[in-house]
KEVOKOL-801683 format. One line per field, with one value per residue (C-alpha): x, y, z. Coordinates in steps of 0.25 Angstrom, whole numbers. Example, Ala and Ser with C-alpha at 12.3 -4.5 7.8 and 13.67 -1.06 7.14 Angstrom:
2
X: c(49,55)
Y: c(-18,-4)
Z: c(31,29)
This chain:
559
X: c(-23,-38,-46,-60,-71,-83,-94,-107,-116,-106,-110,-117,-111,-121,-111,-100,-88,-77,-63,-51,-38,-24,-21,-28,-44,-52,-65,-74,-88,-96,-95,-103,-103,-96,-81,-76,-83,-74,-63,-72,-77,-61,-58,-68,-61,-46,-52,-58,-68,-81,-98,-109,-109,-102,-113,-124,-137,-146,-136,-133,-117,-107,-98,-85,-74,-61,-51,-36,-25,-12,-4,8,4,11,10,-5,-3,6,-3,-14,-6,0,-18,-18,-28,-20,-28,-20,-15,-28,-37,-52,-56,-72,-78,-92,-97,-113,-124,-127,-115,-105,-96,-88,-84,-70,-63,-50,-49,-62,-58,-64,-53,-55,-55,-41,-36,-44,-35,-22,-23,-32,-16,-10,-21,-25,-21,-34,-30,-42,-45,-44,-29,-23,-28,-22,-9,-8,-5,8,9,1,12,23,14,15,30,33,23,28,42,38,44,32,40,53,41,33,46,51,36,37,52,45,34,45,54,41,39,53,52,40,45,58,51,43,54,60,49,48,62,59,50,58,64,50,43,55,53,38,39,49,39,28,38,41,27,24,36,33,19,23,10,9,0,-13,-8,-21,-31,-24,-21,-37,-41,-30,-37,-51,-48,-40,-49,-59,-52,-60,-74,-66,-59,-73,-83,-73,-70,-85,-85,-75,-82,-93,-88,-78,-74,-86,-87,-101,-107,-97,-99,-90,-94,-107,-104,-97,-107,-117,-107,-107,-123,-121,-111,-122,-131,-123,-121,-139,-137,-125,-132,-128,-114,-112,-120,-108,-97,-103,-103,-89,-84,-91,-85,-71,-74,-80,-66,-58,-65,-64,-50,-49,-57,-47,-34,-41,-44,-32,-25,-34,-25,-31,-18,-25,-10,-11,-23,-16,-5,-13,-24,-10,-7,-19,-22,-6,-10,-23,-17,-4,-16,-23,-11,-9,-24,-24,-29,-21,-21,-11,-2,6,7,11,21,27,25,32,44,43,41,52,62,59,61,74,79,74,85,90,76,78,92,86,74,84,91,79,74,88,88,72,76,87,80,68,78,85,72,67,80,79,64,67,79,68,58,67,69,55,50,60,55,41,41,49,40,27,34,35,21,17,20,9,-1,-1,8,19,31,25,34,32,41,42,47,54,55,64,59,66,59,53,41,33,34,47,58,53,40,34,27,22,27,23,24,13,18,34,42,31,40,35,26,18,7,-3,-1,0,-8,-22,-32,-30,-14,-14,-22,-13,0,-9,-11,5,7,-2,2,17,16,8,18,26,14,14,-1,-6,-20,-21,-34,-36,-49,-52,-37,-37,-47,-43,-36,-39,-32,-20,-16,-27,-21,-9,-15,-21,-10,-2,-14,-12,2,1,-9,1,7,-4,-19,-27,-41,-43,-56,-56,-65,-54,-56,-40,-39,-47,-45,-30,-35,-35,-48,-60,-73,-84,-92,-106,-119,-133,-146,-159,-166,-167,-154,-139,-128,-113,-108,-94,-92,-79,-78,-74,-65,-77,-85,-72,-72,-85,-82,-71,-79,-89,-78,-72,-85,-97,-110,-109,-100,-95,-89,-76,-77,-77,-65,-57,-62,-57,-43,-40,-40,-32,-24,-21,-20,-9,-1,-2,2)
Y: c(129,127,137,130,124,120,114,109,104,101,103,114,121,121,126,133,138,145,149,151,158,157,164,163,160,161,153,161,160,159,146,137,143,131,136,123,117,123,113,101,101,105,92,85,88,82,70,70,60,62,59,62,72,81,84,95,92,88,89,74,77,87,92,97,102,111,117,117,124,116,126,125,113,103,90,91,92,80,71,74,73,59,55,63,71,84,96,109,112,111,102,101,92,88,77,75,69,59,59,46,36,51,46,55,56,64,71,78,85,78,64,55,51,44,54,49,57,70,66,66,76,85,83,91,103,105,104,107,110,108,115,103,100,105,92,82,91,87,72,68,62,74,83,73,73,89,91,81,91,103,97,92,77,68,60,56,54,44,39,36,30,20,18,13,3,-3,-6,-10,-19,-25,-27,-34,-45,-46,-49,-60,-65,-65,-73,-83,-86,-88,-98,-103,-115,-122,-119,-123,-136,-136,-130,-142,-152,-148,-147,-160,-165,-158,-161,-177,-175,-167,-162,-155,-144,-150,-164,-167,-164,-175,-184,-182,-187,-197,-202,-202,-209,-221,-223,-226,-234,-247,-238,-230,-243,-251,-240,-238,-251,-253,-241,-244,-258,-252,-243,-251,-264,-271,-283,-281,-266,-257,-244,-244,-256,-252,-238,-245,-256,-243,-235,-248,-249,-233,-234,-243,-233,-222,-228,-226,-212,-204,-195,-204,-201,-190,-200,-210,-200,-196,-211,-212,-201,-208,-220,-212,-206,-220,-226,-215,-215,-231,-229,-218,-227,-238,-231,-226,-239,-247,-234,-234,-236,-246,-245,-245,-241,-226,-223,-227,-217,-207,-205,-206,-194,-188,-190,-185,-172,-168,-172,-162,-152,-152,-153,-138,-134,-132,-141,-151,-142,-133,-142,-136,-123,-126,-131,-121,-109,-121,-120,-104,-103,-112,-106,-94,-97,-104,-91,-82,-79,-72,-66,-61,-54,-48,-44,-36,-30,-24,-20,-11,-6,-2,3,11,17,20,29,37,42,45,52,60,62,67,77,83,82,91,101,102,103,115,121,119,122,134,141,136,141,156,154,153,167,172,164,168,159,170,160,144,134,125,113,98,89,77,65,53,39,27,18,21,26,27,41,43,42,55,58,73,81,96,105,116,128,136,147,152,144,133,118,114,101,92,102,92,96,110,120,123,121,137,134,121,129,138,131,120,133,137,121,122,134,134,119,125,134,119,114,110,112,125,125,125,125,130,125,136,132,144,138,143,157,171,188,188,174,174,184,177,163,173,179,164,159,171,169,154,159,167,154,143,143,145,143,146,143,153,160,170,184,186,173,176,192,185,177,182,175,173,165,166,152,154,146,151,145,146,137,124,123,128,130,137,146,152,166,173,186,199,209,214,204,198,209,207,192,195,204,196,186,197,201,192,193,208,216,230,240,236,220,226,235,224,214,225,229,213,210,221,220,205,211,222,209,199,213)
Z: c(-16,-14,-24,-24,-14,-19,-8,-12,0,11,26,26,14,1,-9,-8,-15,-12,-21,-12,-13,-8,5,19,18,31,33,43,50,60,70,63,49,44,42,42,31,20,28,28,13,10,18,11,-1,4,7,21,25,18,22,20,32,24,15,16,23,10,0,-7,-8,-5,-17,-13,-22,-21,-31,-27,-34,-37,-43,-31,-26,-33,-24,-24,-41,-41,-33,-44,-57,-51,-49,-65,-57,-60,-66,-69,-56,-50,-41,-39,-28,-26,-15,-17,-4,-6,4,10,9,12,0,-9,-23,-23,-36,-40,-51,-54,-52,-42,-32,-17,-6,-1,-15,-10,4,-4,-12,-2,7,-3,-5,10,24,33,48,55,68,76,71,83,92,82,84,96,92,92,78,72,77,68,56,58,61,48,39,42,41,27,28,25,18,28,36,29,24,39,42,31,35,51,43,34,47,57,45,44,59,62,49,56,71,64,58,72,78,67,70,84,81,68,72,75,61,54,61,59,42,41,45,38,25,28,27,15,9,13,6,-7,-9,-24,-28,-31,-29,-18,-31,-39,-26,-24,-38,-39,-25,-30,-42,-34,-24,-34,-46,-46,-49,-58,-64,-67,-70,-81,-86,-88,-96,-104,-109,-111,-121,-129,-121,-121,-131,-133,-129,-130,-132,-144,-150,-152,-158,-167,-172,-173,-183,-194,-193,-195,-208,-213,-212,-218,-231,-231,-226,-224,-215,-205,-206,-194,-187,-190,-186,-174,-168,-173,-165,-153,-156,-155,-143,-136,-139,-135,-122,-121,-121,-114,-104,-105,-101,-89,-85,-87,-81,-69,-54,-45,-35,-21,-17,-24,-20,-5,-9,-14,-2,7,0,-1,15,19,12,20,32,31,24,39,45,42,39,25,13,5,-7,3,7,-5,-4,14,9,1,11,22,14,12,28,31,19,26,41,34,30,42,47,35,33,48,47,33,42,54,42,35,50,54,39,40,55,49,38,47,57,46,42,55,58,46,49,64,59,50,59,71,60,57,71,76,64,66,81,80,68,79,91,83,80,95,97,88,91,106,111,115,120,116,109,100,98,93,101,93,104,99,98,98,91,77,74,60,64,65,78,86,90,87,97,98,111,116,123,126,135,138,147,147,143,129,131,121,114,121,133,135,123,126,115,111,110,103,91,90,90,81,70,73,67,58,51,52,46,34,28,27,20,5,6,0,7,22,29,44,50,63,67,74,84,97,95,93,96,90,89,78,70,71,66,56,52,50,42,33,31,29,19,9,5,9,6,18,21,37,44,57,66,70,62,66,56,47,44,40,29,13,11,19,19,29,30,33,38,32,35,32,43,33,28,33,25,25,15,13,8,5,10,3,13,17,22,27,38,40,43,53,60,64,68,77,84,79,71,75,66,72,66,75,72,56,58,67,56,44,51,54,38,35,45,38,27,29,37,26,15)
């Protein structure tokens, strides 16, 4: 249940706060005052769409919060213990909307969330019926969505909708499977073929980098060949000026010298060590050289290779490096198409099982679904009477489909009948504007008292109606009250002289600025307010009495 609504700088409101109760709470004003504002900043809170629209002229944010009692409401306590966002049974929501870029900053229980978690959670706190909600009910899949509510099987629904995707999915596979098949016989003739290719060329992974090298290297062995053997005499194979040979003669002068001055000693050992290494690297030299290919042959063999590779590489437009890797999704595709025939009768078998398990959940989902509608349309039918519609009917009509939809095997549709002896036809066709409100409020309250939700909120859906029909939508709000919370916005005094509560909005302005206030009325002032909705700006001793014997009149019902 909604307790608390803290506004700061929204629309026109500056500040306001309001502490609500259960029952019935009216919203009341003038045209204009702003009544529905309390419905937006609420909205606002639930997740709706937020900018920097929504923010009061001058102001740099707006600051919404609202408190919410959980006590016997254990879905919406579950939802927050499973995010560790539960607090004691209680929930505060706060949205604080920026100017400029219209961004929001959204808490529960004082921890940042995005706004689709304000939309979740806000499912299971609120349901707002707007005003307007009678023209979407004219739309077909509105009026499922309705009938599924009230019957309280979500669940078989969604169930029966994923059921559809899984066997939509199974289908479109097996119809591929099916055209590759057509054509099956040709691209197992053309995979052989290119499998034979590759196979004839045997390309390993990362064999082109070592065909490359292997290629540079042959092609130039003589250069490689003599510029190394003319390194190798000049370090050690030279008779007369090799490298080593002179190192040497310079370490017995040096040993000489030593015996004068044994400083010179690290001198010594370091031309040593470089006399190891020159040796080492002579050798070294040596094996390279007597190991060197000059086989015009291999180099023959090798570019063959090298040249077979890149032309089946732009043969299928890919690098020689993926010739490889072709090959193995080749042999997948062709093991594959080898086998489709068992793939295919696992495919039809998985389709029939999928199409089977999709019908006994639509079956199940239609029995309960024409249950719930003569339910539903006998309890809105009653209702016709006392919104002066003496003899209209009210039904659903279930049509059969053959084929599946996600929606189930049966399309959902609204009839009426306005007047007695009239057919009943699509609600489309035959309500006036006036009539559809009220068979929209008939829905709409009769599918609340099957609600889970404990706070209902009605946004002027009274639009349209007036006498004693307004008394009797009144009379329906009130008792949807004594075991739902809600919070009416009307500018019917026969709706609101049947509330527990009441607030009047209203629009001060002192020729600068313009701003709404809410006030919550004692039981005086609450008189005072439906009078001048009976009889205007001009209160009469009659409008007061009329206003005075309405209350109590709601009083002495509800007692």
């Amino acid at each position: 249940m909604l307790t608390h609504l803290c506004i700061r700088d929204f629309a026109i409101v500056e500040a306001l706060e309001l502490d609500l109760t259960a029952g019935m709470t009216a919203v009341t004003g003038e045209t204009g005052a702003g009544k529905s504002i309390l419905v937006d900043a609420i909205g606002l809170l639930l997740g709706d769409r937020a900018d920097s629209g929504v923010i009061r002229h001058g102001a740099e944010r707006a600051d919404l919060s609202a408190a919410f009692d959980l006590e016997r409401l254990p879905t919406a306590q579950n939802w927050l213990a499973e995010r560790d966002l539960d607090r004691d049974r209680e929930c505060h929501l706060r949205r604080v909307v920026a100017a400029g870029n219209g961004r929001s900053r959204n808490y529960i229980n004082g921890v940042p969330q995005p706004a689709q978690a304000l939309r979740e959670l806000g499912e299971l706190l609120v349901d707002i019926h707007g005003q307007h909600e009678h023209q979407s009910l004219l739309r077909r899949e509105v009026q499922r969505q309705l009938l599924d509510d009230y019957a309280g099987h979500q669940t078989l629904a969604a169930t029966v909708a994923e059921q559809y995707r899984s066997w939509k999915r199974l289908r479109r596979e097996l119809r591929q499977l099916q055209q590759a098949s057509s054509e099956r016989d040709a691209r197992l003739d053309i995979l052989r073929h290119h499998l034979r290719e590759l196979a004839a060329l045997n390309l390993t992974e990362g064999e082109v980098a070592t065909l490359e090298s292997e290629q540079r290297r042959l092609a130039h062995a003589s250069q490689l060949l003599d510029t190394s053997q003319q390194l190798l005499n000049s370090l050690t194979e030279s008779d007369e000026n090799a490298l080593a040979d002179r190192l040497n003669h310079s370490l017995r002068e040096l040993d000489g010298l030593i015996r004068l001055d044994p400083r010179l000693i690290p001198v010594s050992e370091l031309l040593n060590a470089a006399l190891i290494q020159l040796q080492e690297a002579g050798s070294e030299l040596r094996t390279y050289v007597e190991a060197l290919d000059l086989d015009p042959a291999h180099l023959a063999r090798v570019e063959q290779r090298l040249t077979a590779a890149h032309h089946l590489a732009r043969k299928h437009r890919l690098t020689v490096e993926e010739l490889p890797g072709l090959q193995t999704r080749f042999e997948a595709e062709l093991d594959t198409l080898e086998h489709s025939e068992t793939r295919l009768e696992d495919l039809q078998q998985a389709v029939q099982e999928a199409l089977a398990g999709y019908r006994a959940g639509a079956g199940q989902l239609s029995e309960q679904r024409t249950a719930a509608a003569r339910d539903l349309s006998e309890r809105i039918s009653g209702a016709l009477t006392g919104l002066g519609m003496p003899g209209g009917r009210f039904a659903i009509a279930l049509e059969r489909l053959e084929q599946p939809t996600p929606g189930g095997l049966e399309t959902v549709e609204f009839q009426v009948s306005a007047n007695p002896g009239q057919p009943l036809r699509p609600l489309s066709k035959v309500v006036s504007g006036g009539e559809l409100s009220r068979i929209s409020l008939a829905i709409q309250v009769i599918a609340a008292h099957a609600a889970r939700i404990p706070t209902l909120i009605f946004d002027e859906v009274d639009t349209g109606i007036g006498g004693g029909v307004a008394e009797v939508v009144g009379r329906q709000l009130r008792e949807l009250g004594s075991h739902r919370q809600v919070l009416c916005v009307t500018h019917l005094p026969q709706v609101a002289a049947q509330a527990h509560q009441q607030f009047k909005v209203e629009k001060q302005s002192d020729g600068e600025r313009t701003h709404t206030q809410v006030l919550a009325l004692d039981a005086g002032e609450r008189v005072t307010e439906i009078a001048r909705m009976l009889g205007g700006l001009e209160l009469t001793a009659h409008s007061l009495a009329h206003a005075r014997e309405m209350v109590a009149k709601a009083g002495r019902a509800a007692g």
